[in-house]
mmCIF file of the N, C-alpha and C atoms, coordinates in Angstrom:
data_MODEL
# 
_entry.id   MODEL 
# 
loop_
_atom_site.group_PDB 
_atom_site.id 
_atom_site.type_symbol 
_atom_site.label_atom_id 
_atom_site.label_alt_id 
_atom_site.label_comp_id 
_atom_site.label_asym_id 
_atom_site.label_entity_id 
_atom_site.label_seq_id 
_atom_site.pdbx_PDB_ins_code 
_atom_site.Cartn_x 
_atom_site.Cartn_y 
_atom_site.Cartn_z 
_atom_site.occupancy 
_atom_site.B_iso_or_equiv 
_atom_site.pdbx_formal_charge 
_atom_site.auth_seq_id 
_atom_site.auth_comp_id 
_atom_site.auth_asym_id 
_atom_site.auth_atom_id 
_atom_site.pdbx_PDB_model_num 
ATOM 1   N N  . UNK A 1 1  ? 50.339  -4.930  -3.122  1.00 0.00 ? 1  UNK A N  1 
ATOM 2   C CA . UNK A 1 1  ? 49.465  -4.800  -4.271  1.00 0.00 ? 1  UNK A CA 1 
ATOM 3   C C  . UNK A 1 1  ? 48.115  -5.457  -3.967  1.00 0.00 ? 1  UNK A C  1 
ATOM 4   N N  . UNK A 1 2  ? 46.950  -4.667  -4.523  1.00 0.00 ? 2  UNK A N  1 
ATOM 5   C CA . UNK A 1 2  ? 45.722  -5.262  -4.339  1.00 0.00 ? 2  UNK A CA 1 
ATOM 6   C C  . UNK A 1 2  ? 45.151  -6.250  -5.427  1.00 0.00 ? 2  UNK A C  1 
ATOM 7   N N  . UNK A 1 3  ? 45.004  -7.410  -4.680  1.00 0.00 ? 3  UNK A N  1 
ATOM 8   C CA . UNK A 1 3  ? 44.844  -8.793  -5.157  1.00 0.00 ? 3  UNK A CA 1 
ATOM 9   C C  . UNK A 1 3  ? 43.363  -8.766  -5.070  1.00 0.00 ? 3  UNK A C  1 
ATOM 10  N N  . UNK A 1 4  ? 42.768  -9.728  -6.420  1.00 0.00 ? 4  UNK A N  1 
ATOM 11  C CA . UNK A 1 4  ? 41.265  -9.446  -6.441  1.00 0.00 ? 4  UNK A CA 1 
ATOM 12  C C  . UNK A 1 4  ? 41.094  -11.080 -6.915  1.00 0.00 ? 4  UNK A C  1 
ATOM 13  N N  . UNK A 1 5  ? 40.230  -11.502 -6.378  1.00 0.00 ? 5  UNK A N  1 
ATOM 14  C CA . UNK A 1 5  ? 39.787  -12.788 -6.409  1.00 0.00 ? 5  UNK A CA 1 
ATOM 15  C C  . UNK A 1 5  ? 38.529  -13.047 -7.959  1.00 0.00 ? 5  UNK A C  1 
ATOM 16  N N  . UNK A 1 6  ? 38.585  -13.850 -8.557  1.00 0.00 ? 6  UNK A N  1 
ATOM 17  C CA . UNK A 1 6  ? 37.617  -14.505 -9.325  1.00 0.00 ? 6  UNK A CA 1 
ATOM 18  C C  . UNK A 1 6  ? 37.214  -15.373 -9.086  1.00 0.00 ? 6  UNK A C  1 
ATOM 19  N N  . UNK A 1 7  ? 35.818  -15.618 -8.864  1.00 0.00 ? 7  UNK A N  1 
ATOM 20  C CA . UNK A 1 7  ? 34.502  -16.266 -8.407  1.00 0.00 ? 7  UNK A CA 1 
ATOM 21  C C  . UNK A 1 7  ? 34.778  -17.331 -10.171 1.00 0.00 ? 7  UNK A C  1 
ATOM 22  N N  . UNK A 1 8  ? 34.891  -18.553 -10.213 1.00 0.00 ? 8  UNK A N  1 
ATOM 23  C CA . UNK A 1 8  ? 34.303  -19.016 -11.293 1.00 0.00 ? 8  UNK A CA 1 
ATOM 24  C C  . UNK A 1 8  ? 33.325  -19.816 -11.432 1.00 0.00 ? 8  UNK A C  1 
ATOM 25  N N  . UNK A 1 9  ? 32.652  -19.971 -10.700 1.00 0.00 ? 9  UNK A N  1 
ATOM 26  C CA . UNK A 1 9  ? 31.267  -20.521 -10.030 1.00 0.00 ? 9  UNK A CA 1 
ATOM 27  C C  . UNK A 1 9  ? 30.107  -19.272 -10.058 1.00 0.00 ? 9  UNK A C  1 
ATOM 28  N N  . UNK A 1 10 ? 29.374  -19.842 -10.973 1.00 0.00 ? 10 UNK A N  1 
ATOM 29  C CA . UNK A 1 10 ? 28.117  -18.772 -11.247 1.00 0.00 ? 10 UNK A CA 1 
ATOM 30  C C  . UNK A 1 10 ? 27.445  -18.769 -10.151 1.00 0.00 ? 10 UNK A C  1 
ATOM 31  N N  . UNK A 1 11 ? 27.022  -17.654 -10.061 1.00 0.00 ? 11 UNK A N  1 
ATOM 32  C CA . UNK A 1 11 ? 25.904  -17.689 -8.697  1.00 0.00 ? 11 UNK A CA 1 
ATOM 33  C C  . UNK A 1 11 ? 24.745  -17.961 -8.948  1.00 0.00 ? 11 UNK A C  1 
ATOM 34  N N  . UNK A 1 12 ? 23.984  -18.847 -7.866  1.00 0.00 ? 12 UNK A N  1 
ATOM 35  C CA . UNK A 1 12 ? 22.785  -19.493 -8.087  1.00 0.00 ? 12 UNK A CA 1 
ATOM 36  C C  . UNK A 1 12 ? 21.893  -19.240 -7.051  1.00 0.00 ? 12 UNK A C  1 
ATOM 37  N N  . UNK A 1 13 ? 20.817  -18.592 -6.638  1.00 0.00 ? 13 UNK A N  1 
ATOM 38  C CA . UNK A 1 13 ? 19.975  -18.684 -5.461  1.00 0.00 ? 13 UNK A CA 1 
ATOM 39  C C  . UNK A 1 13 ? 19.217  -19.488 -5.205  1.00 0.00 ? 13 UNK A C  1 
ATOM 40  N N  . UNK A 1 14 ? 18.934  -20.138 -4.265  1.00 0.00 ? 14 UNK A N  1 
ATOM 41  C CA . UNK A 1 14 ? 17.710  -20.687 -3.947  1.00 0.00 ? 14 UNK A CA 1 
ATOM 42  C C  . UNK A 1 14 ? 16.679  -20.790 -4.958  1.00 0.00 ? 14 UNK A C  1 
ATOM 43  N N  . UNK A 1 15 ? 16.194  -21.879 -4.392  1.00 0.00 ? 15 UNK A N  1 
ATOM 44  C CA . UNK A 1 15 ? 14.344  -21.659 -5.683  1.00 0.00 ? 15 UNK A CA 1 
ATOM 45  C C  . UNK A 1 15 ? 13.584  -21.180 -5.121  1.00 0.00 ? 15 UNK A C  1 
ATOM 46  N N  . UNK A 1 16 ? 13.805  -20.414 -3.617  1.00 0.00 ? 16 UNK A N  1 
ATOM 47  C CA . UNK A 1 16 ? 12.371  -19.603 -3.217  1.00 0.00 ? 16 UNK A CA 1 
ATOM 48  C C  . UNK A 1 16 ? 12.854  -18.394 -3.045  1.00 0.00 ? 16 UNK A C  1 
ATOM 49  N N  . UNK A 1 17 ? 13.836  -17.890 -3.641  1.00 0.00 ? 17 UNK A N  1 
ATOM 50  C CA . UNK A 1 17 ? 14.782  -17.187 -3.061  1.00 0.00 ? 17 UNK A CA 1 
ATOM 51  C C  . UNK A 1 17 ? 13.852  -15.860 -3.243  1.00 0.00 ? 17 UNK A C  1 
ATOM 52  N N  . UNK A 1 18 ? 12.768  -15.780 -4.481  1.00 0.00 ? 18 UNK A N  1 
ATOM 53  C CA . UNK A 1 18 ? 11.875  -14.112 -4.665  1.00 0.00 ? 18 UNK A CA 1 
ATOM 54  C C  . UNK A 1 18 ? 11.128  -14.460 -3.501  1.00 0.00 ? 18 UNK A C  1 
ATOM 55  N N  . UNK A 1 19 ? 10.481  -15.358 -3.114  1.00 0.00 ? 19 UNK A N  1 
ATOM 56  C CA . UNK A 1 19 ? 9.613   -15.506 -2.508  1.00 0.00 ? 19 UNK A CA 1 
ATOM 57  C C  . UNK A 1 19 ? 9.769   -15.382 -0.822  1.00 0.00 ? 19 UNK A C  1 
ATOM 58  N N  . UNK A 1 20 ? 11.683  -15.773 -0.649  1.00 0.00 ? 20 UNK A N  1 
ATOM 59  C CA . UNK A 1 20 ? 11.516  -15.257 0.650   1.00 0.00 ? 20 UNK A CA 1 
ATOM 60  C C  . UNK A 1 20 ? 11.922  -13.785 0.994   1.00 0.00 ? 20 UNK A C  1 
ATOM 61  N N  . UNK A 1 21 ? 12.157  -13.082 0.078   1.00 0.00 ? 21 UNK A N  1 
ATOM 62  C CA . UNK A 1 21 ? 12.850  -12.077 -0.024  1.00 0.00 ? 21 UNK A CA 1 
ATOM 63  C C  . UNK A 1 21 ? 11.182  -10.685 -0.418  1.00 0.00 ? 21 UNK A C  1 
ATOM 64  N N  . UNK A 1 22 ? 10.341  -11.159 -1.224  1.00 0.00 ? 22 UNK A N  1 
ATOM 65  C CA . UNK A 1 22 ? 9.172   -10.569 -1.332  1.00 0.00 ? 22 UNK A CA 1 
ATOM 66  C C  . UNK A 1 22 ? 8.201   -10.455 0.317   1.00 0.00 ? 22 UNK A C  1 
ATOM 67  N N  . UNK A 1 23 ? 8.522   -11.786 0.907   1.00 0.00 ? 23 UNK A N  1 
ATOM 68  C CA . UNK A 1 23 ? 7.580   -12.292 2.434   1.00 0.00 ? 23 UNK A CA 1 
ATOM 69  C C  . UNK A 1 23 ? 8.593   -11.350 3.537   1.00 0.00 ? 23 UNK A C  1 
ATOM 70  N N  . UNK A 1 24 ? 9.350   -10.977 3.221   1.00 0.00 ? 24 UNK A N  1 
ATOM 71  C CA . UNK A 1 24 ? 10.244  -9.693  4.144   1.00 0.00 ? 24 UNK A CA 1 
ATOM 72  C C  . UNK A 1 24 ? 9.495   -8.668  3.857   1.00 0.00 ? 24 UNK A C  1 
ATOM 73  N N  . UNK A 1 25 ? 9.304   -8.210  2.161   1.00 0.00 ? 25 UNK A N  1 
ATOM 74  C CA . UNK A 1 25 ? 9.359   -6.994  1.972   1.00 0.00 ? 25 UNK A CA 1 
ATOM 75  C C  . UNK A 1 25 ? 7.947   -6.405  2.842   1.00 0.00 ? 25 UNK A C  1 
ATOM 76  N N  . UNK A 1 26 ? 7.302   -7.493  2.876   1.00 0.00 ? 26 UNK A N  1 
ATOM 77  C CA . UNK A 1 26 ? 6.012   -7.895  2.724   1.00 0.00 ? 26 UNK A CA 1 
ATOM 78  C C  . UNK A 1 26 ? 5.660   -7.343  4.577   1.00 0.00 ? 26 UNK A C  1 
ATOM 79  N N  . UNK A 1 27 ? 6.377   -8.059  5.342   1.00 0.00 ? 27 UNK A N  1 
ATOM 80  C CA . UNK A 1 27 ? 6.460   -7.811  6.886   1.00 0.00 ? 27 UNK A CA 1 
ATOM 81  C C  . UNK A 1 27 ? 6.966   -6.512  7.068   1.00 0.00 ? 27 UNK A C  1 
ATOM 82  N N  . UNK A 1 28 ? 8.152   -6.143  6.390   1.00 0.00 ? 28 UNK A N  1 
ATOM 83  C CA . UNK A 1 28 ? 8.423   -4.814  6.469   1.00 0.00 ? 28 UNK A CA 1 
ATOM 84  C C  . UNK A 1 28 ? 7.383   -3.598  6.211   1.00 0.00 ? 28 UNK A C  1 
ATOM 85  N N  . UNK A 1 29 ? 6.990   -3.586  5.418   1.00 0.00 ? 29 UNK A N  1 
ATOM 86  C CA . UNK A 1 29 ? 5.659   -3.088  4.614   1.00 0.00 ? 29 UNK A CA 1 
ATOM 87  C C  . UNK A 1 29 ? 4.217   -2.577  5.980   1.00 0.00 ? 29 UNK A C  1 
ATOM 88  N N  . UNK A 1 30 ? 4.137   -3.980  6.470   1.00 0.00 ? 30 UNK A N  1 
ATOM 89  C CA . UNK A 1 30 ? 3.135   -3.895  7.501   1.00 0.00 ? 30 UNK A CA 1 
ATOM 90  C C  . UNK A 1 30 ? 3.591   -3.581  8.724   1.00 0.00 ? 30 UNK A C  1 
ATOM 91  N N  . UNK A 1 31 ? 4.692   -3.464  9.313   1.00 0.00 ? 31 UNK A N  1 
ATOM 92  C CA . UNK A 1 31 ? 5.001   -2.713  10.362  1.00 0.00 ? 31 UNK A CA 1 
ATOM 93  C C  . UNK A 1 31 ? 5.743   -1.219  10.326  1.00 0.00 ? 31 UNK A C  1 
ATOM 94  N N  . UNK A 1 32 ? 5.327   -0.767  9.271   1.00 0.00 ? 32 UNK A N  1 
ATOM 95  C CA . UNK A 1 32 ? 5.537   0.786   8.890   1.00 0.00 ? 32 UNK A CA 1 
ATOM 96  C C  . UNK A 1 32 ? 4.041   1.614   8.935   1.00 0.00 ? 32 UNK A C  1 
ATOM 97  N N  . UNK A 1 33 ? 3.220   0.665   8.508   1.00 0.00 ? 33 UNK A N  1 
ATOM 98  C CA . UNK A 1 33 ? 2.136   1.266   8.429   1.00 0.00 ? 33 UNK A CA 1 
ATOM 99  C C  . UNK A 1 33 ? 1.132   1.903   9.676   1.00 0.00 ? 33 UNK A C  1 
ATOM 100 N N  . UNK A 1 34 ? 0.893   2.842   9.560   1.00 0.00 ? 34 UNK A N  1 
ATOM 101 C CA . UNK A 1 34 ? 0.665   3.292   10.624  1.00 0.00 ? 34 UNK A CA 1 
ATOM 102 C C  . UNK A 1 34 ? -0.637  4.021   10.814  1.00 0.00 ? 34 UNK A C  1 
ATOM 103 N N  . UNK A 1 35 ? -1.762  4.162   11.795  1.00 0.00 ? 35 UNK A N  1 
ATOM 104 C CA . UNK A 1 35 ? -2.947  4.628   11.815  1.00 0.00 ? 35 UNK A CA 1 
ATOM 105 C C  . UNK A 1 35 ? -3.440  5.454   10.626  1.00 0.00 ? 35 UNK A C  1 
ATOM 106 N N  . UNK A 1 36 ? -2.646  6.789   11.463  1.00 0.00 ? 36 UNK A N  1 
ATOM 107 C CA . UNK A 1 36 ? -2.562  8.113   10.530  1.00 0.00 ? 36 UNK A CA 1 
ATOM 108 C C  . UNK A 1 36 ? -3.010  7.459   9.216   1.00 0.00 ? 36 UNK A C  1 
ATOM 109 N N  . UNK A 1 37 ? -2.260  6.832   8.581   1.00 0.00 ? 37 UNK A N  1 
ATOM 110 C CA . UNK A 1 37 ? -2.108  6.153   7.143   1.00 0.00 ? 37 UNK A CA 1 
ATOM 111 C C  . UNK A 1 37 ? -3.288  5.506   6.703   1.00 0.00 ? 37 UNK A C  1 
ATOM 112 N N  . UNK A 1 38 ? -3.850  4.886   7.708   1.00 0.00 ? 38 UNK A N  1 
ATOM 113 C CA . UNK A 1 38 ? -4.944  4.231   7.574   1.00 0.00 ? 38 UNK A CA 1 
ATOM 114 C C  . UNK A 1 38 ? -5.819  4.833   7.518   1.00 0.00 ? 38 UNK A C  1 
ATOM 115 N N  . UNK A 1 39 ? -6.632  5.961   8.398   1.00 0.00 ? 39 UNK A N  1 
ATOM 116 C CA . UNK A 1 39 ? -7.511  6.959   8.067   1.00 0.00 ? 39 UNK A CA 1 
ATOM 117 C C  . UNK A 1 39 ? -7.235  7.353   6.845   1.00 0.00 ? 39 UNK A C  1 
ATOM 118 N N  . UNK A 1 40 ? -6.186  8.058   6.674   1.00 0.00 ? 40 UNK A N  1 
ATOM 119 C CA . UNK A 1 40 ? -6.369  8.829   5.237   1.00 0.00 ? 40 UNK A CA 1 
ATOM 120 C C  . UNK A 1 40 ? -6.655  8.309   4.323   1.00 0.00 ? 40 UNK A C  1 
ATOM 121 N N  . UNK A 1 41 ? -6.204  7.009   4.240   1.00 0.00 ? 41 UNK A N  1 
ATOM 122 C CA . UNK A 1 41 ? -6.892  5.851   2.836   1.00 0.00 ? 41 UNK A CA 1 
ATOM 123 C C  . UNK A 1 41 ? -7.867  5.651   3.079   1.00 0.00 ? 41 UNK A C  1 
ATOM 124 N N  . UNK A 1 42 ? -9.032  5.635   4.185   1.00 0.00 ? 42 UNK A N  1 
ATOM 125 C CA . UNK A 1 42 ? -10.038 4.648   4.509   1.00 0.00 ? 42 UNK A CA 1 
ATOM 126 C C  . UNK A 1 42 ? -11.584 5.530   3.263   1.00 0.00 ? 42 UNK A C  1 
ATOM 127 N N  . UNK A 1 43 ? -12.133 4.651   2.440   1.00 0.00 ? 43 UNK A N  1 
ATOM 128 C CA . UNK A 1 43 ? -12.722 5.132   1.506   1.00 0.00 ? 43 UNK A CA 1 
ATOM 129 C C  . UNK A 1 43 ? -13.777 5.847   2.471   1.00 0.00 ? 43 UNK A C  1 
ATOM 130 N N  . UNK A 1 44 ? -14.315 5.725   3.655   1.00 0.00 ? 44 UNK A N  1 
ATOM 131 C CA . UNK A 1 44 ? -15.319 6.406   4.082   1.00 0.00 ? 44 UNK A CA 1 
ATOM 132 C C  . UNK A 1 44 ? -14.648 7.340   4.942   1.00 0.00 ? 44 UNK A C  1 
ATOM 133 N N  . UNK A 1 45 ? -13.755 7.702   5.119   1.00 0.00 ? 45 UNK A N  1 
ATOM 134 C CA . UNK A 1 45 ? -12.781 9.036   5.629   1.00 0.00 ? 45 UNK A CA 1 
ATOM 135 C C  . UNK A 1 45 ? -13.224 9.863   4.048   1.00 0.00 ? 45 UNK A C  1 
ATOM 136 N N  . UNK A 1 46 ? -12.991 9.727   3.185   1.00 0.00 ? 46 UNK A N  1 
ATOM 137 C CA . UNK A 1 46 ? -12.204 10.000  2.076   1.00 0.00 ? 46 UNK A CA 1 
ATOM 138 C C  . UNK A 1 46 ? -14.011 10.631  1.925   1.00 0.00 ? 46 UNK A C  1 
ATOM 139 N N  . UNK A 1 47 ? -15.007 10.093  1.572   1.00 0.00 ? 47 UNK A N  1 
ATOM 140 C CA . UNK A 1 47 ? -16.079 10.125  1.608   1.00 0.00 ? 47 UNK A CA 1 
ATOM 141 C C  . UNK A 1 47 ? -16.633 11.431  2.349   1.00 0.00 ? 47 UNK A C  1 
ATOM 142 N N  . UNK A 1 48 ? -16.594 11.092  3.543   1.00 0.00 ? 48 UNK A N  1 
ATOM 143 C CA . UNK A 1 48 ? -17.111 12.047  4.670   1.00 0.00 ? 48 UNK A CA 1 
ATOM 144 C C  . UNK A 1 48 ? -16.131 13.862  4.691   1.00 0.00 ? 48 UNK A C  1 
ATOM 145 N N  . UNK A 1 49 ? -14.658 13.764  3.919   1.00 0.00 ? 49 UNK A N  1 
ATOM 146 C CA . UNK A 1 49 ? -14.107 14.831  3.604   1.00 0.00 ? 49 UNK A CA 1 
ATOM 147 C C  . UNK A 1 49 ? -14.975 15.511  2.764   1.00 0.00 ? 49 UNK A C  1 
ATOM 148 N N  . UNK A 1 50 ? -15.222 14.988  1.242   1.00 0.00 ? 50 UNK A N  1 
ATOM 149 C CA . UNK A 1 50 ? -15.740 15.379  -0.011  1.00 0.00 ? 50 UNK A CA 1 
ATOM 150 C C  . UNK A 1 50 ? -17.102 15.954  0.460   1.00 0.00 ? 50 UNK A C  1 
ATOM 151 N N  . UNK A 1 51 ? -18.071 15.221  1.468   1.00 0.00 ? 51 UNK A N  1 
ATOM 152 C CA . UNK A 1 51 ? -19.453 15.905  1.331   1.00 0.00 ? 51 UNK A CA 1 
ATOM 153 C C  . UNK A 1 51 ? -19.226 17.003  2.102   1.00 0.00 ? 51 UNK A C  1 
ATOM 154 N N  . UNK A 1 52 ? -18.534 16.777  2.958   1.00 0.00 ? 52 UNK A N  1 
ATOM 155 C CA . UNK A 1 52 ? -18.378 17.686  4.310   1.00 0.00 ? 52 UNK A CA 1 
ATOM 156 C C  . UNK A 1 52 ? -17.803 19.027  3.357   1.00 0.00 ? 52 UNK A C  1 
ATOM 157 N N  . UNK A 1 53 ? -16.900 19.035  2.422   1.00 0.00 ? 53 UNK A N  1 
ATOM 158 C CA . UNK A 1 53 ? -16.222 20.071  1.792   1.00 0.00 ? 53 UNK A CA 1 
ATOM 159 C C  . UNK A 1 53 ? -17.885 20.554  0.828   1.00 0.00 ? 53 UNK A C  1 
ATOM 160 N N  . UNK A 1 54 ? -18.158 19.578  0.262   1.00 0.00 ? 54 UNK A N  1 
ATOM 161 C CA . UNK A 1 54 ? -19.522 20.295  -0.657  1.00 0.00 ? 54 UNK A CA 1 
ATOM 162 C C  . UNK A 1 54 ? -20.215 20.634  -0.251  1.00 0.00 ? 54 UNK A C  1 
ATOM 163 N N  . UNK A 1 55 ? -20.506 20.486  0.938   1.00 0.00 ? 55 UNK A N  1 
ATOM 164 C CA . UNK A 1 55 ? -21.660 21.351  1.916   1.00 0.00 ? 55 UNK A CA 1 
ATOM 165 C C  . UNK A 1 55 ? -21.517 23.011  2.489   1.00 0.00 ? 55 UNK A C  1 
ATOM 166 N N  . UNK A 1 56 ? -20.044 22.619  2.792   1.00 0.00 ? 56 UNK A N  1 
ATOM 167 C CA . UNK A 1 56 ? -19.498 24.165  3.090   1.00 0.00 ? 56 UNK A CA 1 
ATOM 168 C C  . UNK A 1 56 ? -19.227 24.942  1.869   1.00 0.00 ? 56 UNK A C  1 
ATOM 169 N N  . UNK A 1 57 ? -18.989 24.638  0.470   1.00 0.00 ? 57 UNK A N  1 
ATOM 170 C CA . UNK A 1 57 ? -19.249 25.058  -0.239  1.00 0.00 ? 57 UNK A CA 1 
ATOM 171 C C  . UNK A 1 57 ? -20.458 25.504  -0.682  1.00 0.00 ? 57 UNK A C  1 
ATOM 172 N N  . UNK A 1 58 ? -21.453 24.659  -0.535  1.00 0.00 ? 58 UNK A N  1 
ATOM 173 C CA . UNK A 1 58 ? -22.966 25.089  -0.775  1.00 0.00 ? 58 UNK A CA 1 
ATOM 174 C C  . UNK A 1 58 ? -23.317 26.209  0.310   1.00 0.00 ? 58 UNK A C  1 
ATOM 175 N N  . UNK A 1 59 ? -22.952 26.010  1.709   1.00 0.00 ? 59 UNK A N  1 
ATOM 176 C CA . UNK A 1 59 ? -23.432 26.892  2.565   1.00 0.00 ? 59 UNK A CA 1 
ATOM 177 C C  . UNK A 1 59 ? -22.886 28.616  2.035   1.00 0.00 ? 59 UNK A C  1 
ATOM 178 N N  . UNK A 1 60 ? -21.278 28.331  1.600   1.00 0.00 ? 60 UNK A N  1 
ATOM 179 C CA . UNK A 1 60 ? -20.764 29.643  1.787   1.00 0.00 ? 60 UNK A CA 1 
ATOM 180 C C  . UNK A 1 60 ? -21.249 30.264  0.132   1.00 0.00 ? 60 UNK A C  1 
ATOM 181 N N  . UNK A 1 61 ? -21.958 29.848  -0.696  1.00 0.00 ? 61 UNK A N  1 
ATOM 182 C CA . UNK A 1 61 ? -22.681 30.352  -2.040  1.00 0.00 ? 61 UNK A CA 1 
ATOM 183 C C  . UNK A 1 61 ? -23.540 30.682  -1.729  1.00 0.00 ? 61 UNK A C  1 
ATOM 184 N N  . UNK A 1 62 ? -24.449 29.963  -1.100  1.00 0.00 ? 62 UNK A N  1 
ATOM 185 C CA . UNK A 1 62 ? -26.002 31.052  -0.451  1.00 0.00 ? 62 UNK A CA 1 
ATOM 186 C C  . UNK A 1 62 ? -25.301 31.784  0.484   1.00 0.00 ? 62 UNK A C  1 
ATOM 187 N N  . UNK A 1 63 ? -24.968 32.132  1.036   1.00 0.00 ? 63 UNK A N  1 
ATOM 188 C CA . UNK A 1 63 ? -24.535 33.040  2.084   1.00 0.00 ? 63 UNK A CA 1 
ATOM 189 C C  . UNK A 1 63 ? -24.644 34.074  0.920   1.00 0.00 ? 63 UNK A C  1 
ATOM 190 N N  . UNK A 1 64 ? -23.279 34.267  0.104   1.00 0.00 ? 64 UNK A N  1 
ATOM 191 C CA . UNK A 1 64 ? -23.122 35.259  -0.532  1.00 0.00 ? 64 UNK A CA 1 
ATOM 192 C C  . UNK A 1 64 ? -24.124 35.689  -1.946  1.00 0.00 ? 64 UNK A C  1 
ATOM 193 N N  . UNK A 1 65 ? -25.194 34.827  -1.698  1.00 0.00 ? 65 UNK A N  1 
ATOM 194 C CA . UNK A 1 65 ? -26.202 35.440  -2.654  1.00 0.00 ? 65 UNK A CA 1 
ATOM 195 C C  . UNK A 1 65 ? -27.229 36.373  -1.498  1.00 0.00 ? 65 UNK A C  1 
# 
């Protein structure tokens, strides 16, 4: 028969216990991140898309006037 144990001792963590557990998430976080990732966020990537797109838009409207 399966016998199941009771804990009667509340569980208690550490007092830094978010804090070391956030400073993981935290390292984890930064070694995922990866170039690619970084360009695409970088506000002057992001920048240089938008004019670059409104220009070829402007070009291809006079064209077709």
């Amino acid at each position: 028969m399966l016998e199941v144990s009771v804990m009667n001792e509340e569980y208690k963590p550490s007092f830094d216990f978010v804090s070391k557990v956030m400073k993981q998430v935290h390292e984890y976080e930064a070694s995922t991140f990866s170039f690619t990732e970084w360009l695409i966020r970088h506000p002057s990537v992001r920048y240089a898309l938008a004019g670059s797109g409104a220009l070829l838009g402007i070009f291809k409207t006079v064209s077709a006037f």
